[in-house]
N, C-alpha and C positions, 0 to 999 in steps of 0.2 A: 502408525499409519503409513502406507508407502507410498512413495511418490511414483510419478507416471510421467513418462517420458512425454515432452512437448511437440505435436507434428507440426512440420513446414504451416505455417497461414501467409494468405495470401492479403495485401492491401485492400484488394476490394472488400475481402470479410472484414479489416480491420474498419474499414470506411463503414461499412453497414453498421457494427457494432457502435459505432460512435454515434452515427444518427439517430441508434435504439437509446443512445443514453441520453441527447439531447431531449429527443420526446418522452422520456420519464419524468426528468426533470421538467419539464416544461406541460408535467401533465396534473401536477399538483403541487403548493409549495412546501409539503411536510413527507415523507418518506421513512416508513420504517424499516429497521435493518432485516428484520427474518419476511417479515409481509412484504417487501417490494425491493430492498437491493442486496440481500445474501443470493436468492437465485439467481436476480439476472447477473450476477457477476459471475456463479456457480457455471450457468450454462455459456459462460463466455470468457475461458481461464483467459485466452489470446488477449484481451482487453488490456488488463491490468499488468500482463505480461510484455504487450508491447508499449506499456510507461514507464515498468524501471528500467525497460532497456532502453529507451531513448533517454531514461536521466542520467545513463551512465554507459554513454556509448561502446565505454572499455570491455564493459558483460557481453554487448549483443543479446539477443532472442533468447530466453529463459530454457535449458536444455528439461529441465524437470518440474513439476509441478503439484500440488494436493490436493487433488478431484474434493475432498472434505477438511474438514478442521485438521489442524497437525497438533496430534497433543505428544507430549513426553509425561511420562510420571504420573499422569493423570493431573497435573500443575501446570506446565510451561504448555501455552497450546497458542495457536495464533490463527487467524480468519483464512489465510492464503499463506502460503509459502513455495517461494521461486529461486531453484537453485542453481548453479552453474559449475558442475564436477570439476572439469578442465579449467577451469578461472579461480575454484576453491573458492566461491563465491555464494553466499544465501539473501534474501531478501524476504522478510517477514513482513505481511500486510493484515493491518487489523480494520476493521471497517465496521463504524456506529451509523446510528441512526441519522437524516438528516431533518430535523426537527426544530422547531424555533429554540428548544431548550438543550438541544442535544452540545453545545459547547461552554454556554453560559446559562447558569439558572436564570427563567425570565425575573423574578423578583428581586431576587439577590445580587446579580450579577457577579456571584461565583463562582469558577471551574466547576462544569457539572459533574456530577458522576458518574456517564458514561464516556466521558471526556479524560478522567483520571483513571477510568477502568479500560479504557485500549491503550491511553500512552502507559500505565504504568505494566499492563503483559508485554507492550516492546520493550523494557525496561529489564522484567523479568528475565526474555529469551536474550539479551544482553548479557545479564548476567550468568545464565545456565550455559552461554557460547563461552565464557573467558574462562570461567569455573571449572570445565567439564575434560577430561581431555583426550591428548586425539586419538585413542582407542576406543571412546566411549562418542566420541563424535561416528568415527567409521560403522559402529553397531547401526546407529539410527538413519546415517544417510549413505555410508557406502565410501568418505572420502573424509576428510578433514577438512572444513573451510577454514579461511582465512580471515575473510571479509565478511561481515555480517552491518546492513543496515535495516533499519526498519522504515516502516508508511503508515500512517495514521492517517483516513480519511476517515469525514466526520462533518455535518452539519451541511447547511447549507449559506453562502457568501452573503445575501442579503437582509441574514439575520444577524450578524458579525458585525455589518456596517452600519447598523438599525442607530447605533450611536457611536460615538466618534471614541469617546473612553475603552469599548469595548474592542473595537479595530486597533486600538495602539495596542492594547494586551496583548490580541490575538496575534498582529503582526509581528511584534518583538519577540514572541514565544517561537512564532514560527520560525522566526529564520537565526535565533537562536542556540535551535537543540545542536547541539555537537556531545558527547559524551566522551572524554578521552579518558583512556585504559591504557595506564601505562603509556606504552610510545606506540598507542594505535588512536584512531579518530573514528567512532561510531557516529553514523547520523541518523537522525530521525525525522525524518521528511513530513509535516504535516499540510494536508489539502483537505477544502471543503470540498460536497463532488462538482460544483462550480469551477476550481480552480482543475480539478482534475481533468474535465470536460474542456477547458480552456487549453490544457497543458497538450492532453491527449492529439487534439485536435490540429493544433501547433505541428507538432512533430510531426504525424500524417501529411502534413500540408510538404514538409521540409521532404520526408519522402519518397511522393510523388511527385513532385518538381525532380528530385535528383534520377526519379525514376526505379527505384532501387527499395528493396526491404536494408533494414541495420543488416549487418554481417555477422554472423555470430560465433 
């Protein structure tokens, strides 16, 4: 699948898009991934593009992008993928459903299964980045990255905090993930779209005060 190059956006679209996310989320408390948040992120790459580049100011503005799924092999495939030629930089985003069960099972209160089915695909393209090498990287993207993180969003925040056992999991797990390879440091960033809504909004804010988009 090829990527497509990412145009200049502007704050104000970034601004509007973040209002459209607020009033999704505040327009029911359950959201499924293909019925209500695969399109609207679909029709709004700039979004999610302008959060891994505020989590890591070093990238800037996402140069490339996957209008659809990015699969390899027909195996290794991820929700969004945002890459940076000149930084040798990739960012893989997987995105579940946000759903009272979509982190922990309501009965059980165990790791759900779509919960273990997105972190473990950024797991996967982890492994297919170390594995693979850099002539079999330039086929698929054009360049060799270097750096590869992943983003797991997934659920919604006030289903997490519903009980206090479940937020120390979720918490710990979250700020946890590091995966080290060799003498490199993967991370895996998990948000519910609350925290991401929260995150996004942040950063916008810091933005427009400075006056200025990230530099990229």
């Amino acid at each position: 699948m090829s990527l497509v190059k990412m145009k200049p956006i502007k704050l104000s679209a970034v601004n509007r898009s973040v209002n459209q996310l607020r009033d999704l989320l505040s327009s029911r408390d359950e959201l499924a991934e293909r019925a209500h948040l695969d399109g609207f992120f679909r029709k709004r790459p700039w979004l999610l593009g302008f959060y891994v580049a505020s989590a890591d100011k070093t990238r800037g503005f996402p140069q490339y992008f996957s209008k659809k799924e990015f699969r390899i092999a027909g195996v290794f495939r991820t929700d969004f993928l945002y890459t940076w030629p000149t930084k040798k930089n990739v960012v893989a985003v997987e995105i579940e459903g946000a759903k009272k069960g979509s982190i922990f099972e309501v009965r059980s209160g165990k790791w759900s299964k779509d919960f273990n089915c997105g972190f473990n695909q950024v797991i996967d393209w982890m492994h297919w980045f170390d594995s693979t090498s850099d002539v079999e990287l330039k086929r698929h993207f054009d360049f060799a990255p270097k750096h590869f993180d992943g983003l797991l969003i997934i659920g919604r925040r006030k289903f997490v905090e519903s009980k206090s056992i479940l937020k120390e999991r979720y918490d710990w797990r979250k700020n946890a993930m590091r995966v080290h390879i060799k003498d490199t440091v993967r991370t895996i960033k998990i948000l519910t779209y609350d925290d991401l809504l929260d995150e996004i909004t942040e950063a916008l804010s810091i933005c427009q005060e400075q006056r200025k988009f990230l530099d990229s």
